[in-house]
C-alpha positions as CSV (number, residue, x, y, z in Angstrom):
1,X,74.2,40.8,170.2
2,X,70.5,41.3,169.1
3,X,68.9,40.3,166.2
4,X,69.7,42.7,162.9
5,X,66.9,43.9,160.8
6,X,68.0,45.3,157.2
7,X,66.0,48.1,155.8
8,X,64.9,47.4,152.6
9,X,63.4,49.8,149.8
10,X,61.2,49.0,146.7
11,X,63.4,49.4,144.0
12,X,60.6,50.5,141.6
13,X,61.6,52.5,138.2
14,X,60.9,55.6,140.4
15,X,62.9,55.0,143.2
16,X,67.0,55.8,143.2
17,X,68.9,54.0,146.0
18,X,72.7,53.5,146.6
19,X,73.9,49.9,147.7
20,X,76.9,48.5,148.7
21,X,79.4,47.0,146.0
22,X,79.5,43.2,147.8
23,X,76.3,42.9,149.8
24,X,74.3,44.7,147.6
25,X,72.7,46.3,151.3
26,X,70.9,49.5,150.7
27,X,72.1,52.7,152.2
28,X,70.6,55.7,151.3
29,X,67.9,57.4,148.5
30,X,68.8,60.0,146.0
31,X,67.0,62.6,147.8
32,X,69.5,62.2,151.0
33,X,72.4,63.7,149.0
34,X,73.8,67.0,150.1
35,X,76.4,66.8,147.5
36,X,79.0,64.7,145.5
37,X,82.8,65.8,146.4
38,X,85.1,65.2,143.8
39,X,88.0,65.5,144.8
40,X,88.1,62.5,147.0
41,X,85.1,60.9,145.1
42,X,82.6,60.6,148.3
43,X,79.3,61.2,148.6
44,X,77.8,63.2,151.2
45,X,74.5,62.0,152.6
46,X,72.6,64.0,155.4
47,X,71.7,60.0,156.9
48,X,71.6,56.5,155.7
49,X,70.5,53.3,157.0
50,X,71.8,50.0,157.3
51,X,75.2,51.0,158.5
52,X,77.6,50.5,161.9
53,X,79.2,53.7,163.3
54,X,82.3,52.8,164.9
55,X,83.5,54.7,168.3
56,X,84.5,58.3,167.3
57,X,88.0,59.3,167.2
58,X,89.8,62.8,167.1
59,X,91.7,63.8,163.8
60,X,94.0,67.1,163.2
61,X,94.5,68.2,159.6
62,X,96.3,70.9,158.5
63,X,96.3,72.8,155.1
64,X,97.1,75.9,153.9
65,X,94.9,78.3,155.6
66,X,93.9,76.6,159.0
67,X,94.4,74.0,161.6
68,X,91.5,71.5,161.8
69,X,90.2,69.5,164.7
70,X,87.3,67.2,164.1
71,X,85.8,64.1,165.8
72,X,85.0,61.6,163.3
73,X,83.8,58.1,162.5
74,X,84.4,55.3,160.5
75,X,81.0,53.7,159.2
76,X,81.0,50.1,157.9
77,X,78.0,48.4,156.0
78,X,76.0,46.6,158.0
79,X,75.4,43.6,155.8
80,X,79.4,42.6,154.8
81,X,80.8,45.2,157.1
82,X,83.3,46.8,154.2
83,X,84.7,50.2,155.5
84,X,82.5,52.5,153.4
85,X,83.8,56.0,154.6
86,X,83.3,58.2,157.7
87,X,80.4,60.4,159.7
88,X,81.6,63.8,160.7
89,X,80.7,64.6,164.0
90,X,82.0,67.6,165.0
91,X,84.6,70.2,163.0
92,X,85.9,73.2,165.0
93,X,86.4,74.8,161.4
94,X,84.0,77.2,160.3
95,X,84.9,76.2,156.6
96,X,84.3,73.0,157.2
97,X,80.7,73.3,159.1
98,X,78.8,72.0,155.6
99,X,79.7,68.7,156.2
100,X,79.3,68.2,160.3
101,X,76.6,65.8,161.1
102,X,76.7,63.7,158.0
103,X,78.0,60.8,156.3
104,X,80.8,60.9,153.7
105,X,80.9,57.7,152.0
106,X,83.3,56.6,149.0
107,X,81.7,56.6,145.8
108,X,83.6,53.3,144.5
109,X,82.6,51.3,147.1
110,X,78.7,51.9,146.4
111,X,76.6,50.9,143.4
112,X,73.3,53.0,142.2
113,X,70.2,51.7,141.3
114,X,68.8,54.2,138.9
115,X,65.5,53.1,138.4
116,X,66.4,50.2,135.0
117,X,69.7,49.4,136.3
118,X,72.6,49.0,138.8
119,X,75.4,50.9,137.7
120,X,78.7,52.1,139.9
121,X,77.9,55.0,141.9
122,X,81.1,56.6,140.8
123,X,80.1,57.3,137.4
124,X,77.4,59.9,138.8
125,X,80.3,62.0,139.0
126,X,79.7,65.1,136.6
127,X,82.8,65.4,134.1
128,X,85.8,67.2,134.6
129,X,86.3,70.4,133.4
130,X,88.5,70.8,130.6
131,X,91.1,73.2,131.2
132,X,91.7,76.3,128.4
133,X,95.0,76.7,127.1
């Protein structure tokens, strides 16, 4: 195996960078966020660095509406190699097209510097809705 070099960016008060919960490796700046899902609590990063994509493997999901096949995979970090969530590699689903070619990484499992502070990257989740009776 060859020698691993570690990206590393400044974390300055005007920088925003997402690190891994053990390591504390960096992954990815604010401005590489497509989006934040909440319904599974992932982030969704258009690329990141300082991660290991494992060998792609073919999933089937089914819901309501469709029949989805998509070639996925897993991507660890590269520093403590924790699962952190999955790349998207292809999706035969037209639905499902926003999300092909990026990284969909668990929220809890990453931290966010924020320019004072590291806090959990989960609580950059916007708040629920409330519901009207």
């Amino acid at each position: 195996m060859g020698r691993l070099f570690v990206i590393q960016y400044d974390q300055t008060p005007d920088s925003r960078i997402f690190l891994c919960t053990i390591c504390h490796t960096q992954f990815a700046l604010r401005q590489e966020v497509v989006s934040m899902v909440r319904t599974n609590e992932s982030l969704l990063l258009e690329k990141a660095v300082n991660v290991v994509v494992d060998t792609p493997e073919h999933y089937y999901l089914e819901d309501a509406f469709d029949n989805i096949e998509m070639i996925e995979a897993d991507v660890h970090c590269v520093g403590c190699n924790m699962l952190l969530g999955q790349t998207i590699i292809a999706v035969d689903s037209f639905h499902e097209r926003l999300i092909e070619g990026r990284l969909m990484l668990e929220l809890r499992k990453l931290l966010y510097w924020n320019g004072e502070q590291v806090i959990d990257a989960i609580t950059l989740l916007p708040p629920e809705p409330e519901e009207d009776d």
